[in-house]
TIZA-533845 format. One line per 3 residues: number of its first residue (from 1); their letters; for each residue x, y, z of C-alpha. Coordinates in Angstrom, 3 decimals. Example, Ala and Ser with C-alpha at 12.3 -4.5 7.8 and 13.67 -1.06 7.14 Angstrom:
BEGIN
1	AS	12.300 -4.500 7.800 | 13.670 -1.060 7.140 $
END
This chain:
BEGIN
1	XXX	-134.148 -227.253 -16.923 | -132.954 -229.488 -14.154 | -131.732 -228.292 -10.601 $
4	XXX	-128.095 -229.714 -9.384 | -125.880 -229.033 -6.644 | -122.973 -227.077 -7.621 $
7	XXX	-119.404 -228.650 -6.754 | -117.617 -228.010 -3.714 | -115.142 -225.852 -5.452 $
10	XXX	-117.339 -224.062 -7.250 | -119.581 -222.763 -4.296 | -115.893 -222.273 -2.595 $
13	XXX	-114.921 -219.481 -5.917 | -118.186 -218.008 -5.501 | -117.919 -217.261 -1.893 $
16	XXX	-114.317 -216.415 -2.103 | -115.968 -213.631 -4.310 | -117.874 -211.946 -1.083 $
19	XXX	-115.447 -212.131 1.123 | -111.759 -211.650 -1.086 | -112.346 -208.491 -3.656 $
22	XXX	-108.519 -207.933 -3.587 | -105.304 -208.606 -1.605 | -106.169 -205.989 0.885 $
25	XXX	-109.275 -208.450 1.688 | -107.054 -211.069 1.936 | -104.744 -209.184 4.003 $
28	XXX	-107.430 -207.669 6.248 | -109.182 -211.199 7.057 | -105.548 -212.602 7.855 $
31	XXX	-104.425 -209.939 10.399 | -107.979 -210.035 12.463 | -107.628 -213.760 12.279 $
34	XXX	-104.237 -212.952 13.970 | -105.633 -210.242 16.002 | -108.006 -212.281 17.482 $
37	XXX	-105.649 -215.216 18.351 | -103.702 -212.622 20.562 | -100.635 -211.714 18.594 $
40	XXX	-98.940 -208.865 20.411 | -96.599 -208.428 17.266 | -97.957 -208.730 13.390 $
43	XXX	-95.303 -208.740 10.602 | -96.679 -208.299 7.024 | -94.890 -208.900 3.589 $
46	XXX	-96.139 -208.003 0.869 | -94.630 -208.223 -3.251 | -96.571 -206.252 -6.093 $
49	XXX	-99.040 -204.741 -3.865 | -99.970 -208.323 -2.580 | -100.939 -209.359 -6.129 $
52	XXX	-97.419 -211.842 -5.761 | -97.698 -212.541 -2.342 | -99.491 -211.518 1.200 $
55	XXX	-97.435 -213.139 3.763 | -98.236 -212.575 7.804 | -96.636 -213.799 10.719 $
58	XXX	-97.980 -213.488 14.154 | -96.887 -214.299 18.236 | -100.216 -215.596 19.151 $
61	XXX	-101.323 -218.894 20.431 | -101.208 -220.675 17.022 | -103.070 -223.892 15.855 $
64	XXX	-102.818 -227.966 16.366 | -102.302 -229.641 13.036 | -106.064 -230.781 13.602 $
67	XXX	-107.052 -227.395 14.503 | -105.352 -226.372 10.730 | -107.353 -228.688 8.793 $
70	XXX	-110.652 -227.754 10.249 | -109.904 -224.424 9.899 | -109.911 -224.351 5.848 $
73	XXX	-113.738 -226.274 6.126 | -115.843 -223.938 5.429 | -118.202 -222.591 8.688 $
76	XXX	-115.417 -223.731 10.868 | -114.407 -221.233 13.566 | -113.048 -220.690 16.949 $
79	XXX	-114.840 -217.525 17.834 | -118.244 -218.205 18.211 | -118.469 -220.447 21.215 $
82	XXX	-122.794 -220.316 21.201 | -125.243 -219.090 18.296 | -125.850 -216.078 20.116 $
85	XXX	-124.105 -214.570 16.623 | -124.924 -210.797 17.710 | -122.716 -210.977 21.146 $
88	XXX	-119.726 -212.051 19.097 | -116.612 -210.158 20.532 | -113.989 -211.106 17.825 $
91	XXX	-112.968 -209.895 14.372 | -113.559 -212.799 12.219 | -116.393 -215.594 13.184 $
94	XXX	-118.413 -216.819 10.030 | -115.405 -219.258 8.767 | -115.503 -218.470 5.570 $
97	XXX	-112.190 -216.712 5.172 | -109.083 -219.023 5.393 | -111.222 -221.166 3.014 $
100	XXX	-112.481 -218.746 0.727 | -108.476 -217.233 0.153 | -107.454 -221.025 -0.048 $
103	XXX	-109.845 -221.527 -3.492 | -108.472 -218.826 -5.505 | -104.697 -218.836 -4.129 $
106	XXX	-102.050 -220.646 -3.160 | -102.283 -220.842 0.249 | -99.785 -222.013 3.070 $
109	XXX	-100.564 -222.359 6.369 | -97.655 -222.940 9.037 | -98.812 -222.786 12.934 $
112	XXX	-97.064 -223.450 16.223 | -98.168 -223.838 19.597 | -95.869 -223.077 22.469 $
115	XXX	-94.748 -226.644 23.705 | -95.329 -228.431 20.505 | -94.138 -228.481 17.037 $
118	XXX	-94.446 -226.546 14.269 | -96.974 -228.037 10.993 | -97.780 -226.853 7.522 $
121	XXX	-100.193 -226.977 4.881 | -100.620 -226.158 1.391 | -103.638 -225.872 -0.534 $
124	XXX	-102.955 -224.964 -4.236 | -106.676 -222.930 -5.165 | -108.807 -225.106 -3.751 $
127	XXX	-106.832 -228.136 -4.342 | -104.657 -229.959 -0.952 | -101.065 -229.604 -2.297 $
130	XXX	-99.373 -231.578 0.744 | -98.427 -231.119 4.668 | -95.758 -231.838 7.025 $
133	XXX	-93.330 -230.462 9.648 | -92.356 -227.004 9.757 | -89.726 -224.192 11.586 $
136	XXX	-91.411 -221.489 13.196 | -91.669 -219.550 16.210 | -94.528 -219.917 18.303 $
139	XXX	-97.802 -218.664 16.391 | -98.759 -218.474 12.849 | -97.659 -217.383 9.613 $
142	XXX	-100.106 -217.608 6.461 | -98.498 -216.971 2.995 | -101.347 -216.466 -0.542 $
145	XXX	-99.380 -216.763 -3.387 | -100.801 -216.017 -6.752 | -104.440 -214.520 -5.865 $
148	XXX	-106.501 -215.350 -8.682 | -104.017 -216.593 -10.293 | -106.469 -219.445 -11.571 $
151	XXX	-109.618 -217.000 -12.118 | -108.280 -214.802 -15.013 | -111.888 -213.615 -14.973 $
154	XXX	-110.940 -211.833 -11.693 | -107.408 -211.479 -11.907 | -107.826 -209.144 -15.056 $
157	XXX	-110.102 -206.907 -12.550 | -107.539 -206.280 -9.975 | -105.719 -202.915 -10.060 $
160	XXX	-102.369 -202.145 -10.579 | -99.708 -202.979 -8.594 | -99.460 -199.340 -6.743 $
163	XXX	-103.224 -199.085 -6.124 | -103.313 -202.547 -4.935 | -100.811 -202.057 -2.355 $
166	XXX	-101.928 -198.275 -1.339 | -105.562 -200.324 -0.652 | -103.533 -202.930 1.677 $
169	XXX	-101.523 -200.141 3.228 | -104.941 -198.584 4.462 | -105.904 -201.639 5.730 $
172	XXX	-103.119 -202.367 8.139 | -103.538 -198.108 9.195 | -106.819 -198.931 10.540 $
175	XXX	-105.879 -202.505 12.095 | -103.494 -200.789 13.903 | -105.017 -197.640 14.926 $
178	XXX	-107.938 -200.161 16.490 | -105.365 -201.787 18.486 | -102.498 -199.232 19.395 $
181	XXX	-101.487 -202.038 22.112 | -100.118 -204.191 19.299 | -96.697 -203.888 17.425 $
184	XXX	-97.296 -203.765 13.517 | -94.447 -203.791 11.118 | -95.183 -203.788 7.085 $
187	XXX	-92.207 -204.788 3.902 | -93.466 -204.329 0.691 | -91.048 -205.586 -1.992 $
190	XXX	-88.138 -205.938 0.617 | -88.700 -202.774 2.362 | -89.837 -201.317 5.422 $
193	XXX	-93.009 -199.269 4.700 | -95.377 -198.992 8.378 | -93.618 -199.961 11.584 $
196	XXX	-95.548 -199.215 15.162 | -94.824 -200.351 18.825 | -97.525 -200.312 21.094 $
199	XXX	-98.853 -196.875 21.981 | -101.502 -194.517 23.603 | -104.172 -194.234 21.049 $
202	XXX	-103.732 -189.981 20.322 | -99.691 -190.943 19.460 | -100.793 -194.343 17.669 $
205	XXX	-103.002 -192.455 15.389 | -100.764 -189.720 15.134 | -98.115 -191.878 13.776 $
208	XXX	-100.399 -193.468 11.369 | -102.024 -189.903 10.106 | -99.938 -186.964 10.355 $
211	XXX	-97.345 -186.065 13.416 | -99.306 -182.642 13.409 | -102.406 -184.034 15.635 $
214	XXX	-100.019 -184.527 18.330 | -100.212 -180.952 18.926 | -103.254 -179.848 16.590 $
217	XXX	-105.262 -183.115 17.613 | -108.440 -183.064 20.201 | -108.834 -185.885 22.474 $
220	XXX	-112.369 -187.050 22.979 | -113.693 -189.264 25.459 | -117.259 -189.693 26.368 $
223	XXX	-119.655 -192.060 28.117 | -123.487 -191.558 27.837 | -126.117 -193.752 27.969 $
226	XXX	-123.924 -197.061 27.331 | -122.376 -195.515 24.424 | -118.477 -194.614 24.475 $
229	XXX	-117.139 -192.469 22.125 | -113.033 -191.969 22.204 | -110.745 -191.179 19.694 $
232	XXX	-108.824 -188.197 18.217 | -109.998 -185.310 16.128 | -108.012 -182.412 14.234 $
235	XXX	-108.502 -178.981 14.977 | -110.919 -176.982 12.485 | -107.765 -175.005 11.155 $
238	XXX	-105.600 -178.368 10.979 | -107.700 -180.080 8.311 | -107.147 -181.473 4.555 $
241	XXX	-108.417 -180.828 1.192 | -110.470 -184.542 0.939 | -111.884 -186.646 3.503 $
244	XXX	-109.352 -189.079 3.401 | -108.128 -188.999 6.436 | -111.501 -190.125 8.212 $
247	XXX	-111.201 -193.579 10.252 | -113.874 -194.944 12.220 | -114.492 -198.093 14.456 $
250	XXX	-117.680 -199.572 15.746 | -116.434 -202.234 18.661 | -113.028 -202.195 17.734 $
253	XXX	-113.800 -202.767 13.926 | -113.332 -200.454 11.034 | -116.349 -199.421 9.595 $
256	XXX	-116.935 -197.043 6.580 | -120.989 -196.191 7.497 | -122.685 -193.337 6.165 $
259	XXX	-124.671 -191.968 9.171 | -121.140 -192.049 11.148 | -119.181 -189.981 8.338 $
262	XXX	-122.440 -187.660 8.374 | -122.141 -187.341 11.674 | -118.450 -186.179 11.671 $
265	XXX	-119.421 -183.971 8.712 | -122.365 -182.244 10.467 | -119.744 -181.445 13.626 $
268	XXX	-117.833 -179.121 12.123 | -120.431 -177.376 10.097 | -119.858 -173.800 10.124 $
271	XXX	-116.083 -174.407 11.217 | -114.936 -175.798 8.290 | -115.257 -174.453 4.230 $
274	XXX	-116.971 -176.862 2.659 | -113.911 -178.071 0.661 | -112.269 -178.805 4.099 $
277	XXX	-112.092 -181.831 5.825 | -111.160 -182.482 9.407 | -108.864 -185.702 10.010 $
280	XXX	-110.266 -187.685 12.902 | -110.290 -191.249 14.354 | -113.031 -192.307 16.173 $
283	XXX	-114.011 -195.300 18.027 | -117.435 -196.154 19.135 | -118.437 -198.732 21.820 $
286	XXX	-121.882 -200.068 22.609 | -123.295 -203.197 23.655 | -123.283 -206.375 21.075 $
289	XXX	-127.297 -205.989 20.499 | -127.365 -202.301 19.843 | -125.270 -203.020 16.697 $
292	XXX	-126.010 -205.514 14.172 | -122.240 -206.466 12.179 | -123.670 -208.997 10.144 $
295	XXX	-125.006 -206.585 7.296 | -121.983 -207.444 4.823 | -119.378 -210.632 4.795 $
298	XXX	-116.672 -207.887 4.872 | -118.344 -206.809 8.280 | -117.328 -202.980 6.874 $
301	XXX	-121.100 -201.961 7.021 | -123.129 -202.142 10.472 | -126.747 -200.961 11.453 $
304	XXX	-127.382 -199.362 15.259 | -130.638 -200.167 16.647 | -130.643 -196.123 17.927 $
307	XXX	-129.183 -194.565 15.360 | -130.019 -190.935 16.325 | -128.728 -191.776 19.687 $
310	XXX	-125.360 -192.427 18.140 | -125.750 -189.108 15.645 | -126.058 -187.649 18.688 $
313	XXX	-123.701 -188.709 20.767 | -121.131 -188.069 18.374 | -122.221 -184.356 16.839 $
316	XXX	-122.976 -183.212 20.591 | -119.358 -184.724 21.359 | -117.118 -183.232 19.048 $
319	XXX	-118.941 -180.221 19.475 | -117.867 -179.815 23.211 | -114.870 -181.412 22.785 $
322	XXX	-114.114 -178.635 20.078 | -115.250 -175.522 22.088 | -113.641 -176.695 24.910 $
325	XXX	-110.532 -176.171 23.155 | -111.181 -172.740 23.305 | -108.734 -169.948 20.969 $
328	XXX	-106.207 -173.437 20.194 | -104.957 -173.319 16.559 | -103.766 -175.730 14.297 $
331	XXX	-101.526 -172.982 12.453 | -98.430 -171.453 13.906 | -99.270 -168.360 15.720 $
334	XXX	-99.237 -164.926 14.461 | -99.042 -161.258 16.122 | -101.987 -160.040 16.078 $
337	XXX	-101.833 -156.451 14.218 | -104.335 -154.164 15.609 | -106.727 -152.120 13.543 $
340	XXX	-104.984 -148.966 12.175 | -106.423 -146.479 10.785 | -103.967 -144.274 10.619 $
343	XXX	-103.702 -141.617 7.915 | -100.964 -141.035 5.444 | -98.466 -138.012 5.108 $
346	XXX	-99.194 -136.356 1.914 | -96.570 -134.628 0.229 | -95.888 -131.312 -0.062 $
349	XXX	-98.509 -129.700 -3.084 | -100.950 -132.362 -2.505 | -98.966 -134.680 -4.185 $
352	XXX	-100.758 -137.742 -2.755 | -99.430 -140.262 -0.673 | -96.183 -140.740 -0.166 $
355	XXX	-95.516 -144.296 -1.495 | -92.542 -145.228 0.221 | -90.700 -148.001 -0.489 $
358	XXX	-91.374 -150.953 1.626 | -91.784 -154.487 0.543 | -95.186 -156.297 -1.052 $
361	XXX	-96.603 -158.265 1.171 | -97.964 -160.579 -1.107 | -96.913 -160.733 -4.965 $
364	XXX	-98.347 -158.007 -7.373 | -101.547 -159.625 -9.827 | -101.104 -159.761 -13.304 $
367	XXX	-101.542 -156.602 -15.291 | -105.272 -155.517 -15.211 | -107.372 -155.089 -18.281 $
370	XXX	-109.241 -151.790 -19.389 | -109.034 -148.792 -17.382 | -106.831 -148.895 -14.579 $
373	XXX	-103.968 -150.706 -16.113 | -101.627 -147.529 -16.110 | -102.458 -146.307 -12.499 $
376	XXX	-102.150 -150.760 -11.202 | -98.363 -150.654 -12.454 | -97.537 -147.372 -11.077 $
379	XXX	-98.834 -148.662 -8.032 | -96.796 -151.312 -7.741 | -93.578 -149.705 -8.079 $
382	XXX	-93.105 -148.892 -4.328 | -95.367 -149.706 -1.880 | -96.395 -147.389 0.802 $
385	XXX	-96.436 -148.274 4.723 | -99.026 -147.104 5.940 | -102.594 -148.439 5.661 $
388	XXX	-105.203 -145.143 4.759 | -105.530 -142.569 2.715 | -106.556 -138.892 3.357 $
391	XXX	-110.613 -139.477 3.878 | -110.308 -135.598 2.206 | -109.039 -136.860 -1.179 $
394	XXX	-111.946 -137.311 -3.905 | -113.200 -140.727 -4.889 | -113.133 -141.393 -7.966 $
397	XXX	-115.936 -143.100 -10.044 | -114.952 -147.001 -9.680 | -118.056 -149.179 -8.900 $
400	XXX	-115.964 -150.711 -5.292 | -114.791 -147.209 -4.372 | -110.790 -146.510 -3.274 $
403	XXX	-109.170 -147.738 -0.374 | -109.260 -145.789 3.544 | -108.215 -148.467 5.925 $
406	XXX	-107.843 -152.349 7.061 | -109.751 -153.968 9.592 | -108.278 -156.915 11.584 $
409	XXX	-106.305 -157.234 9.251 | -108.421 -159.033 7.227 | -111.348 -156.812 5.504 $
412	XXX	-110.459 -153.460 3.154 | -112.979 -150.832 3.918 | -113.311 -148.640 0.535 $
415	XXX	-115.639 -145.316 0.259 | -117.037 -145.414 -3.033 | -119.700 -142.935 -4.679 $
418	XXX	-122.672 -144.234 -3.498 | -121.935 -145.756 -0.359 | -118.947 -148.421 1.971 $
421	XXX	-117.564 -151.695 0.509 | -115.946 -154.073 2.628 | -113.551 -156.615 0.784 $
424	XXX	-112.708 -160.148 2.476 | -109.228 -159.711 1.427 | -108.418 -163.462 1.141 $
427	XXX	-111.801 -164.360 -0.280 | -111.153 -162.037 -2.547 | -107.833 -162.613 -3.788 $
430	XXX	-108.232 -166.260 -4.310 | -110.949 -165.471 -6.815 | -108.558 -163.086 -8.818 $
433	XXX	-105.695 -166.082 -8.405 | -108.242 -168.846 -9.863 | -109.455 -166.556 -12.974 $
436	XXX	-106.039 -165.796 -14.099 | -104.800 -169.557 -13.922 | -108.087 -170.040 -16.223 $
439	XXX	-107.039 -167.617 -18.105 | -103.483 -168.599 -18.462 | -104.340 -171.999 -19.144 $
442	XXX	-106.893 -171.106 -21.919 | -104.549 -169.132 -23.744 | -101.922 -172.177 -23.412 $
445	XXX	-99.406 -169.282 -21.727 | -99.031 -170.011 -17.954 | -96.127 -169.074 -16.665 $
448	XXX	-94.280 -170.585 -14.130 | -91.370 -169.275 -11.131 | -88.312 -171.733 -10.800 $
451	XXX	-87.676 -171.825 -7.126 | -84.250 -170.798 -6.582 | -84.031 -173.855 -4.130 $
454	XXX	-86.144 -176.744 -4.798 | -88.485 -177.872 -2.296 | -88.573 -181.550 -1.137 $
457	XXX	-92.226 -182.667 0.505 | -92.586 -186.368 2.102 | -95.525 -188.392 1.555 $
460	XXX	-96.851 -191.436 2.131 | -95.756 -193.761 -0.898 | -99.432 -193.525 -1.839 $
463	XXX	-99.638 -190.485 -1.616 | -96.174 -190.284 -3.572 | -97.330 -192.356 -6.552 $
466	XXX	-100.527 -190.143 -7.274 | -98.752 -186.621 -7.480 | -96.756 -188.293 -9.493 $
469	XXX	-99.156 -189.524 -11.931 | -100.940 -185.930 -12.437 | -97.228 -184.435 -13.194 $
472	XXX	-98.000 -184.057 -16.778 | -101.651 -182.156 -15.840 | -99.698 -180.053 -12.554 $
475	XXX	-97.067 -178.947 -15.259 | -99.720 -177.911 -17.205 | -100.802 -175.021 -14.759 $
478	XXX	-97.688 -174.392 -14.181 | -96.391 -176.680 -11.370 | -93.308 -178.594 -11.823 $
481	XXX	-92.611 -181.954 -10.034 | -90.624 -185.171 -10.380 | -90.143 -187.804 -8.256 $
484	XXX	-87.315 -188.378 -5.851 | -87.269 -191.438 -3.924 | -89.956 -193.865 -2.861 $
487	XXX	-91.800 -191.112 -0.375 | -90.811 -187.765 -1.807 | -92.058 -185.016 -4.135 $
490	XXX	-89.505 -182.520 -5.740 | -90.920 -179.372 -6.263 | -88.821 -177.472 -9.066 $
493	XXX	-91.038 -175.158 -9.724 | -94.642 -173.306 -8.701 | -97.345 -170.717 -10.781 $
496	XXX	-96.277 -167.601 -11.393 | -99.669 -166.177 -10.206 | -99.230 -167.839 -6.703 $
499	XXX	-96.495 -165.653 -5.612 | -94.729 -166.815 -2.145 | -97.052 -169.875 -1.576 $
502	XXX	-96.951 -172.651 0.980 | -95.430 -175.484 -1.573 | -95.381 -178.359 1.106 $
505	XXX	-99.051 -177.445 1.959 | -100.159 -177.114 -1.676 | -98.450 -180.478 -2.237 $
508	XXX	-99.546 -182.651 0.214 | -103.505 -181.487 -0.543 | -102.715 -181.747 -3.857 $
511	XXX	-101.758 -185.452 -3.022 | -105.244 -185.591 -0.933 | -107.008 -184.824 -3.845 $
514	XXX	-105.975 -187.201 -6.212 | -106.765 -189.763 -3.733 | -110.348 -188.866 -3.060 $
517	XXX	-110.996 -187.844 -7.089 | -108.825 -190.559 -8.697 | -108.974 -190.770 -12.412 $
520	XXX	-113.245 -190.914 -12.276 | -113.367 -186.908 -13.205 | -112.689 -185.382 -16.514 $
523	XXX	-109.342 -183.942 -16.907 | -111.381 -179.876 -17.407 | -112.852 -180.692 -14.216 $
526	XXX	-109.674 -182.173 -12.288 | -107.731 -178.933 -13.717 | -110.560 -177.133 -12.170 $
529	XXX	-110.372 -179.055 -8.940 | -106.348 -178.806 -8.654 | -106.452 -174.822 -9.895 $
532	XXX	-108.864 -174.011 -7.138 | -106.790 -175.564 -4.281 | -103.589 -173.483 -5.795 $
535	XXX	-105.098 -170.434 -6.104 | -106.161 -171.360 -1.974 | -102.705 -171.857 -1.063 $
538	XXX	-101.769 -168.601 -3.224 | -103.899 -166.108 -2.182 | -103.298 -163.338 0.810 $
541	XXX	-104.128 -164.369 4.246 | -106.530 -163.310 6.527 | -103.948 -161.311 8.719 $
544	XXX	-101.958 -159.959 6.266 | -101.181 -156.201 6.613 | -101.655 -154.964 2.917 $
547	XXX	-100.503 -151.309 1.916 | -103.423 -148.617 0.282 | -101.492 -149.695 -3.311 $
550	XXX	-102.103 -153.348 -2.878 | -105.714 -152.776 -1.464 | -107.035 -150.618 -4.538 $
553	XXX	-105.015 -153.071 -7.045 | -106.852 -156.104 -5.873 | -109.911 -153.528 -5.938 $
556	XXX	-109.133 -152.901 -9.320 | -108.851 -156.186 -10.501 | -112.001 -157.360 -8.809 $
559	XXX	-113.641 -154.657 -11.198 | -112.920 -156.697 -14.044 | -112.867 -160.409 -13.162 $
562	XXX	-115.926 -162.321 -13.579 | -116.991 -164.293 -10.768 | -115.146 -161.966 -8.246 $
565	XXX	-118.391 -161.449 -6.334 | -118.220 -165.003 -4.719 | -115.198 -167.063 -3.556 $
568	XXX	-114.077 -170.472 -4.823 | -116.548 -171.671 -2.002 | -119.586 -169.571 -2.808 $
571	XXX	-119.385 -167.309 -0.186 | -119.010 -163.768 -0.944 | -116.189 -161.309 -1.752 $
574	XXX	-117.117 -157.635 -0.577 | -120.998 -155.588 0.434 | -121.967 -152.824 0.432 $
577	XXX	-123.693 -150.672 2.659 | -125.560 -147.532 0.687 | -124.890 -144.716 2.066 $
580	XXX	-128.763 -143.986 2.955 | -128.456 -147.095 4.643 | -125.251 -145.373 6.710 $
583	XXX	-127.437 -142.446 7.447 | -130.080 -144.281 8.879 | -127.866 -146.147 10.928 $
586	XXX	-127.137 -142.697 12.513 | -130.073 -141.902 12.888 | -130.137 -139.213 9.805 $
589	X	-132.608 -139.890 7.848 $
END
């Protein structure tokens, strides 16, 4: 077998394969291009999700008509004055990109500099298609029609239309959250999606994530050893059900690198369940030969030269940044209720407690099985106000004991037979709420609660599209949704089993979800996944004041649940301390 040079076109396709998976590529290479020519403003069109068309227009200092043609030869660029390759300061600098979209596209180029006039070009997928005069403002504007449009071997790989443009949507969020002092506008089919004037960086990437970090968001800001770490971070109670919401930046440039993300991860270890994620945006400086950018042609991946330094840098960072912020609290604030322990009138003839008749906290669980199914609904009836029973009453023979107080508001202390249970209420209750949805949905009979108003939750059109496509699975378990608009959610309806639960909260995590787990998981284990974060949002708070009938009903039901010793994170439910073990504490035995 002979060896021959492949044809220019041909080595053009192939390298248009490194360097333009999809039209977010495309996009991404043509804004930095723009970026790097000084554009204060960048105006992006895009038509079904860029598969039609990715069209931007830029103020910067534009292009000769010479200038134009070199730049679609491949290794042509303007941004690498010297080989010294690692000191480059830019975006782009290989060259391969305006030729690489040019092969599988059609590609016009139209560029203006201020005092001349305007040119354009047209290269049909490799192929010149003609050039001459053109009407523009000073700057550029670059147009790909038609991406692979010749290549049906690649065009039948790209997504659909939504995920396409949810991928170039990302791609302009982290453009401009690495340059908040540039204006950034986005249309996708003839509407405004993403528009952002020039900013501080905390409200730029507020605007871009969620408003919430302007008030739940830590700045960080640290210099050590010619490393600078800035950014924002969320607080540990303002965080998200998938790590979505994660954007870093080496030099400017967005980066997706593992020992980064683990870094991020390992600062908030022990704040954060491990089905939490913080939302942060984090930008790392350090000199050009510390960091090698050359690792991929997408420049997403880098290598440090010290990469424990950087760990370092940023665990130890986020760390003091977080503590510094002392008691602050994503969540709105709540009175704190002081530990009562106060005992309840009992009624004339040692009728028990009076049971009053004050409101449930939190909604009553489903009817328990076996043995305490009469007393649980006679419970529930009326619901007493204080928060302890007579410590004179007998205990009766139930494995976690009855009731005699709340602490902080948050643990049940019970006295059973043989010794003290303490209950993490919340732990505890989203257990119970996750078994019955199982439940429910095994036995095909989960019920759901119309809302008496319907709740409408904004999302990001991304965000939008993928609660909408698990509406037939949400329904399912009880959740009713339907679209309403181009960034809403309708929420018609929620589980019966979640009671009074936070539907815009459920909602958006939901949304989170679906856009870390896509459509790779079963649909068992994505019922799983979505069950567990309702039965979150359902369950009693930490905080929550909870009457002596609600505290032995959840009791009760924990009795005969399975799995009600551990949480849906693995941590545990209730201990006990034997009551030898309470004697020696005393000193009695």
């Amino acid at each position: 077998m002979s060896i021959r040079r492949l044809p220019s076109h041909l080595v053009d396709r192939i390298a248009a394969g490194e360097v333009v998976e999809r039209p977010a590529s495309a996009l991404k290479e043509l804004v930095e291009n723009a970026l790097d020519a000084g554009a204060r403003n960048v105006d992006v069109r895009l038509a079904a999700g860029g598969l039609d068309l990715v069209e931007v227009a830029d103020d910067g200092s534009g292009m000769s008509p010479d200038d134009m043609r070199l730049a679609l030869e491949r290794h042509a660029t303007s941004k690498l004055p010297d080989e010294r390759i690692e000191a480059v300061a830019s975006f782009g600098f290989r060259g391969e990109a305006l030729p690489s979209i040019a092969s599988v596209a059609r590609f016009t180029l139209e560029s203006r500099v201020r005092g001349a006039e305007g040119w354009r070009l047209v290269v049909d997928h490799g192929q010149p298609a003609g050039e001459g005069p053109a009407a523009l403002p000073p700057g550029t504007r670059v147009r790909v029609e038609e991406l692979f449009g010749k290549v049906p071997a690649r065009r039948k790989f790209l997504r659909s239309p939504r995920a396409e443009y949810a991928a170039c949507l990302d791609a302009m969020r982290r453009l401009a959250m690495a340059r908040p002092d540039v204006a950034f506008s986005v249309q996708h089919d003839g509407r405004r999606v993403l528009s952002v004037q020039p900013d501080t960086l905390q409200n730029r990437v507020a605007a871009l994530l969620d408003p919430g970090l302007a008030r739940s968001g830590v700045g960080i800001d640290l210099v050590r050893g010619g490393l600078q770490l800035g950014g924002v971070v969320s607080l540990p109670t303002f965080n998200r059900g998938a790590a979505d919401q994660q954007f870093l930046f080496v030099n400017a440039r967005p980066v997706k690198d593992r020992l980064l993300v683990g870094a991020l991860r390992a600062a908030y270890r022990d704040l954060l369940a491990r089905d939490r994620h913080p939302l942060a945006a984090l930008f790392l400086v350090l000199p050009g030969e510390e960091v090698d950018i050359n690792v991929h042609p997408a420049k997403t991946e880098v290598r440090f030269r010290d990469p424990q330094a950087v760990r370092g840098l940023i665990v130890g960072g986020l760390r003091a940044a977080l503590d510094e912020a002392g008691h602050r609290s994503g969540i709105h604030d709540q009175a704190a209720a002081p530990v009562n322990w106060t005992v309840e009138p009992v009624r004339p003839g040692g009728a028990g407690p009076d049971l009053g008749t004050a409101p449930m906290p939190f909604p009553p669980p489903a009817p328990f099985a076996g043995l305490m199914v009469a007393e649980s609904r006679s419970l529930f009836t009326a619901a007493p106000a204080a928060r302890a029973e007579p410590a004179t009453a007998p205990v009766p023979s139930h494995p976690l004991g009855v009731a005699r107080g709340q602490v902080a508001a948050t643990y049940i202390v019970a006295e059973a037979e043989d010794g003290l249970v303490i209950v993490d209420q919340h732990a505890a209750h989203e257990r119970l709420v996750l078994e019955r949805m199982r439940a429910a949905r095994t036995g095909g009979a989960t019920s759901s609660q119309p809302l008496l108003l319907p709740v409408v939750v904004e999302l990001d059109e991304p965000d939008a599209d993928r609660v909408e496509e698990l509406t037939g699975e949400l329904a399912a378990l009880g959740l009713e949704l339907e679209r309403f608009g181009p960034t809403a959610i309708l929420v018609r309806a929620t589980p019966a089993a979640l009671g009074r639960a936070d539907v815009e909260g459920l909602v958006r995590d939901l949304a989170a979800q679906a856009a870390e787990l896509g459509g790779v998981m079963a649909l068992q284990d994505r019922l799983d996944h979505v069950a567990a974060t309702m039965a979150c949002h359902g369950s009693v708070r930490a905080g929550r004041i909870l009457s002596v009938a609600e505290m032995n009903a959840l009791l009760r039901e924990m009795e005969v649940t399975p799995h009600s010793g551990q949480c849906n994170h693995g941590r545990p439910t209730w201990v006990k301390l034997s009551m030898p073990d309470v004697e020696r504490l005393f000193g009695r035995k």
